[in-house]
N, C-alpha and C positions, 0 to 999 in steps of 0.2 A: 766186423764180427758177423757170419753168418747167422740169421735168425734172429739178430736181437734187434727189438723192435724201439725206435726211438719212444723218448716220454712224450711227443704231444702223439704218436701213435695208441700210445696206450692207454690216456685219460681221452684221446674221442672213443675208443673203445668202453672204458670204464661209461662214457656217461652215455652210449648207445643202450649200452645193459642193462642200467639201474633200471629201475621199478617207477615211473611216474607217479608222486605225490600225488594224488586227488581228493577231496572231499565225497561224503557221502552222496550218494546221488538224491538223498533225499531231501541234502539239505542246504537251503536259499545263501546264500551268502551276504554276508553283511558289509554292504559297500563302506567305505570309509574308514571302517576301524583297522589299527594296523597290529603287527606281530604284539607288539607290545600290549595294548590293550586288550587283546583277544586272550594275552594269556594270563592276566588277570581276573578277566570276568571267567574266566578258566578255574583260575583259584579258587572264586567266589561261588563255584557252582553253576556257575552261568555258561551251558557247553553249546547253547542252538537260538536261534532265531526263535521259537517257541517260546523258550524263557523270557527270553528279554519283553517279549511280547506279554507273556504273565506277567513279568514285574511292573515292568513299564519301565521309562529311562531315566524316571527318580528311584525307585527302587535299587535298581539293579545296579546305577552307580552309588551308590550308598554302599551296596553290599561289595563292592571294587573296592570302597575308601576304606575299607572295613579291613582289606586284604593289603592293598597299599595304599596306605596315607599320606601318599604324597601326591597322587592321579589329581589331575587339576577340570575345572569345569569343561575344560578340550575335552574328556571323556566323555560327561555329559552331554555335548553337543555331538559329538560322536554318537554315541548311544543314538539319541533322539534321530539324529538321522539319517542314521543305519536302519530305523525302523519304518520313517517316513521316505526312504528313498531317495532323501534328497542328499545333495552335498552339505553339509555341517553350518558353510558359511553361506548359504542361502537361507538358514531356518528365519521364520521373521521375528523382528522384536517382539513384538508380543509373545510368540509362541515360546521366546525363549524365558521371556518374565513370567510368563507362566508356570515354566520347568521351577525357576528361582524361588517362585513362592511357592509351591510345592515341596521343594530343597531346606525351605528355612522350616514352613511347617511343621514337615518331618523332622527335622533337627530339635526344633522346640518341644515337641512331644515327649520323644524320646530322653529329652533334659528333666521332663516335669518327670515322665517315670523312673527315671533313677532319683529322685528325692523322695518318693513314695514306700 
């Protein structure tokens, strides 16, 4: 057929054209966290590296479990460090027991203020 252009002609055509996904230039990117996570702290309100930074990574996974309850402490360690720069399973024991008692903290709190 003159002029008809095979399909793999037309999808490297197709993805020559499209528009490049980029994020804003303003804003740092959060190593470690992936589609999934991101678009629940999405949910949660949570849209920049600012935030998370407001919250901190007890905060802000709270406000995730809030949205889904079923996000496991992976996020948490995510979180923490996507903030710290580091890869998730470097963060040290301590610093991670620290997240914990914080995590329970907050949970107990928030338990004493709904009996009030």
């Amino acid at each position: 057929m003159p002029g008809a252009k095979s399909k793999r002609a037309l999808r490297s055509h197709a993805r020559k054209s499209r528009p490049k996904r980029s994020s804003p230039p303003s804003a740092e990117p959060l190593l470690g966290l992936g589609p999934v996570s991101l678009r629940v702290l999405r949910a949660a309100g949570i849209t920049s590296r600012a935030d998370l930074e407001r919250l901190g990574p007890v905060r802000s996974f709270l406000a995730a479990k809030r949205v889904e309850p079923t996000m496991s402490l992976n996020l948490l360690w995510g979180i923490a460090g996507a903030l710290t720069n580091t890869h998730w399973s470097k963060l040290s024991a301590d610093y991670r027991s620290s997240l914990l008692l914080e995590y329970d903290g907050l949970l107990d709190a928030e338990r004493v203020l709904k009996t009030l």
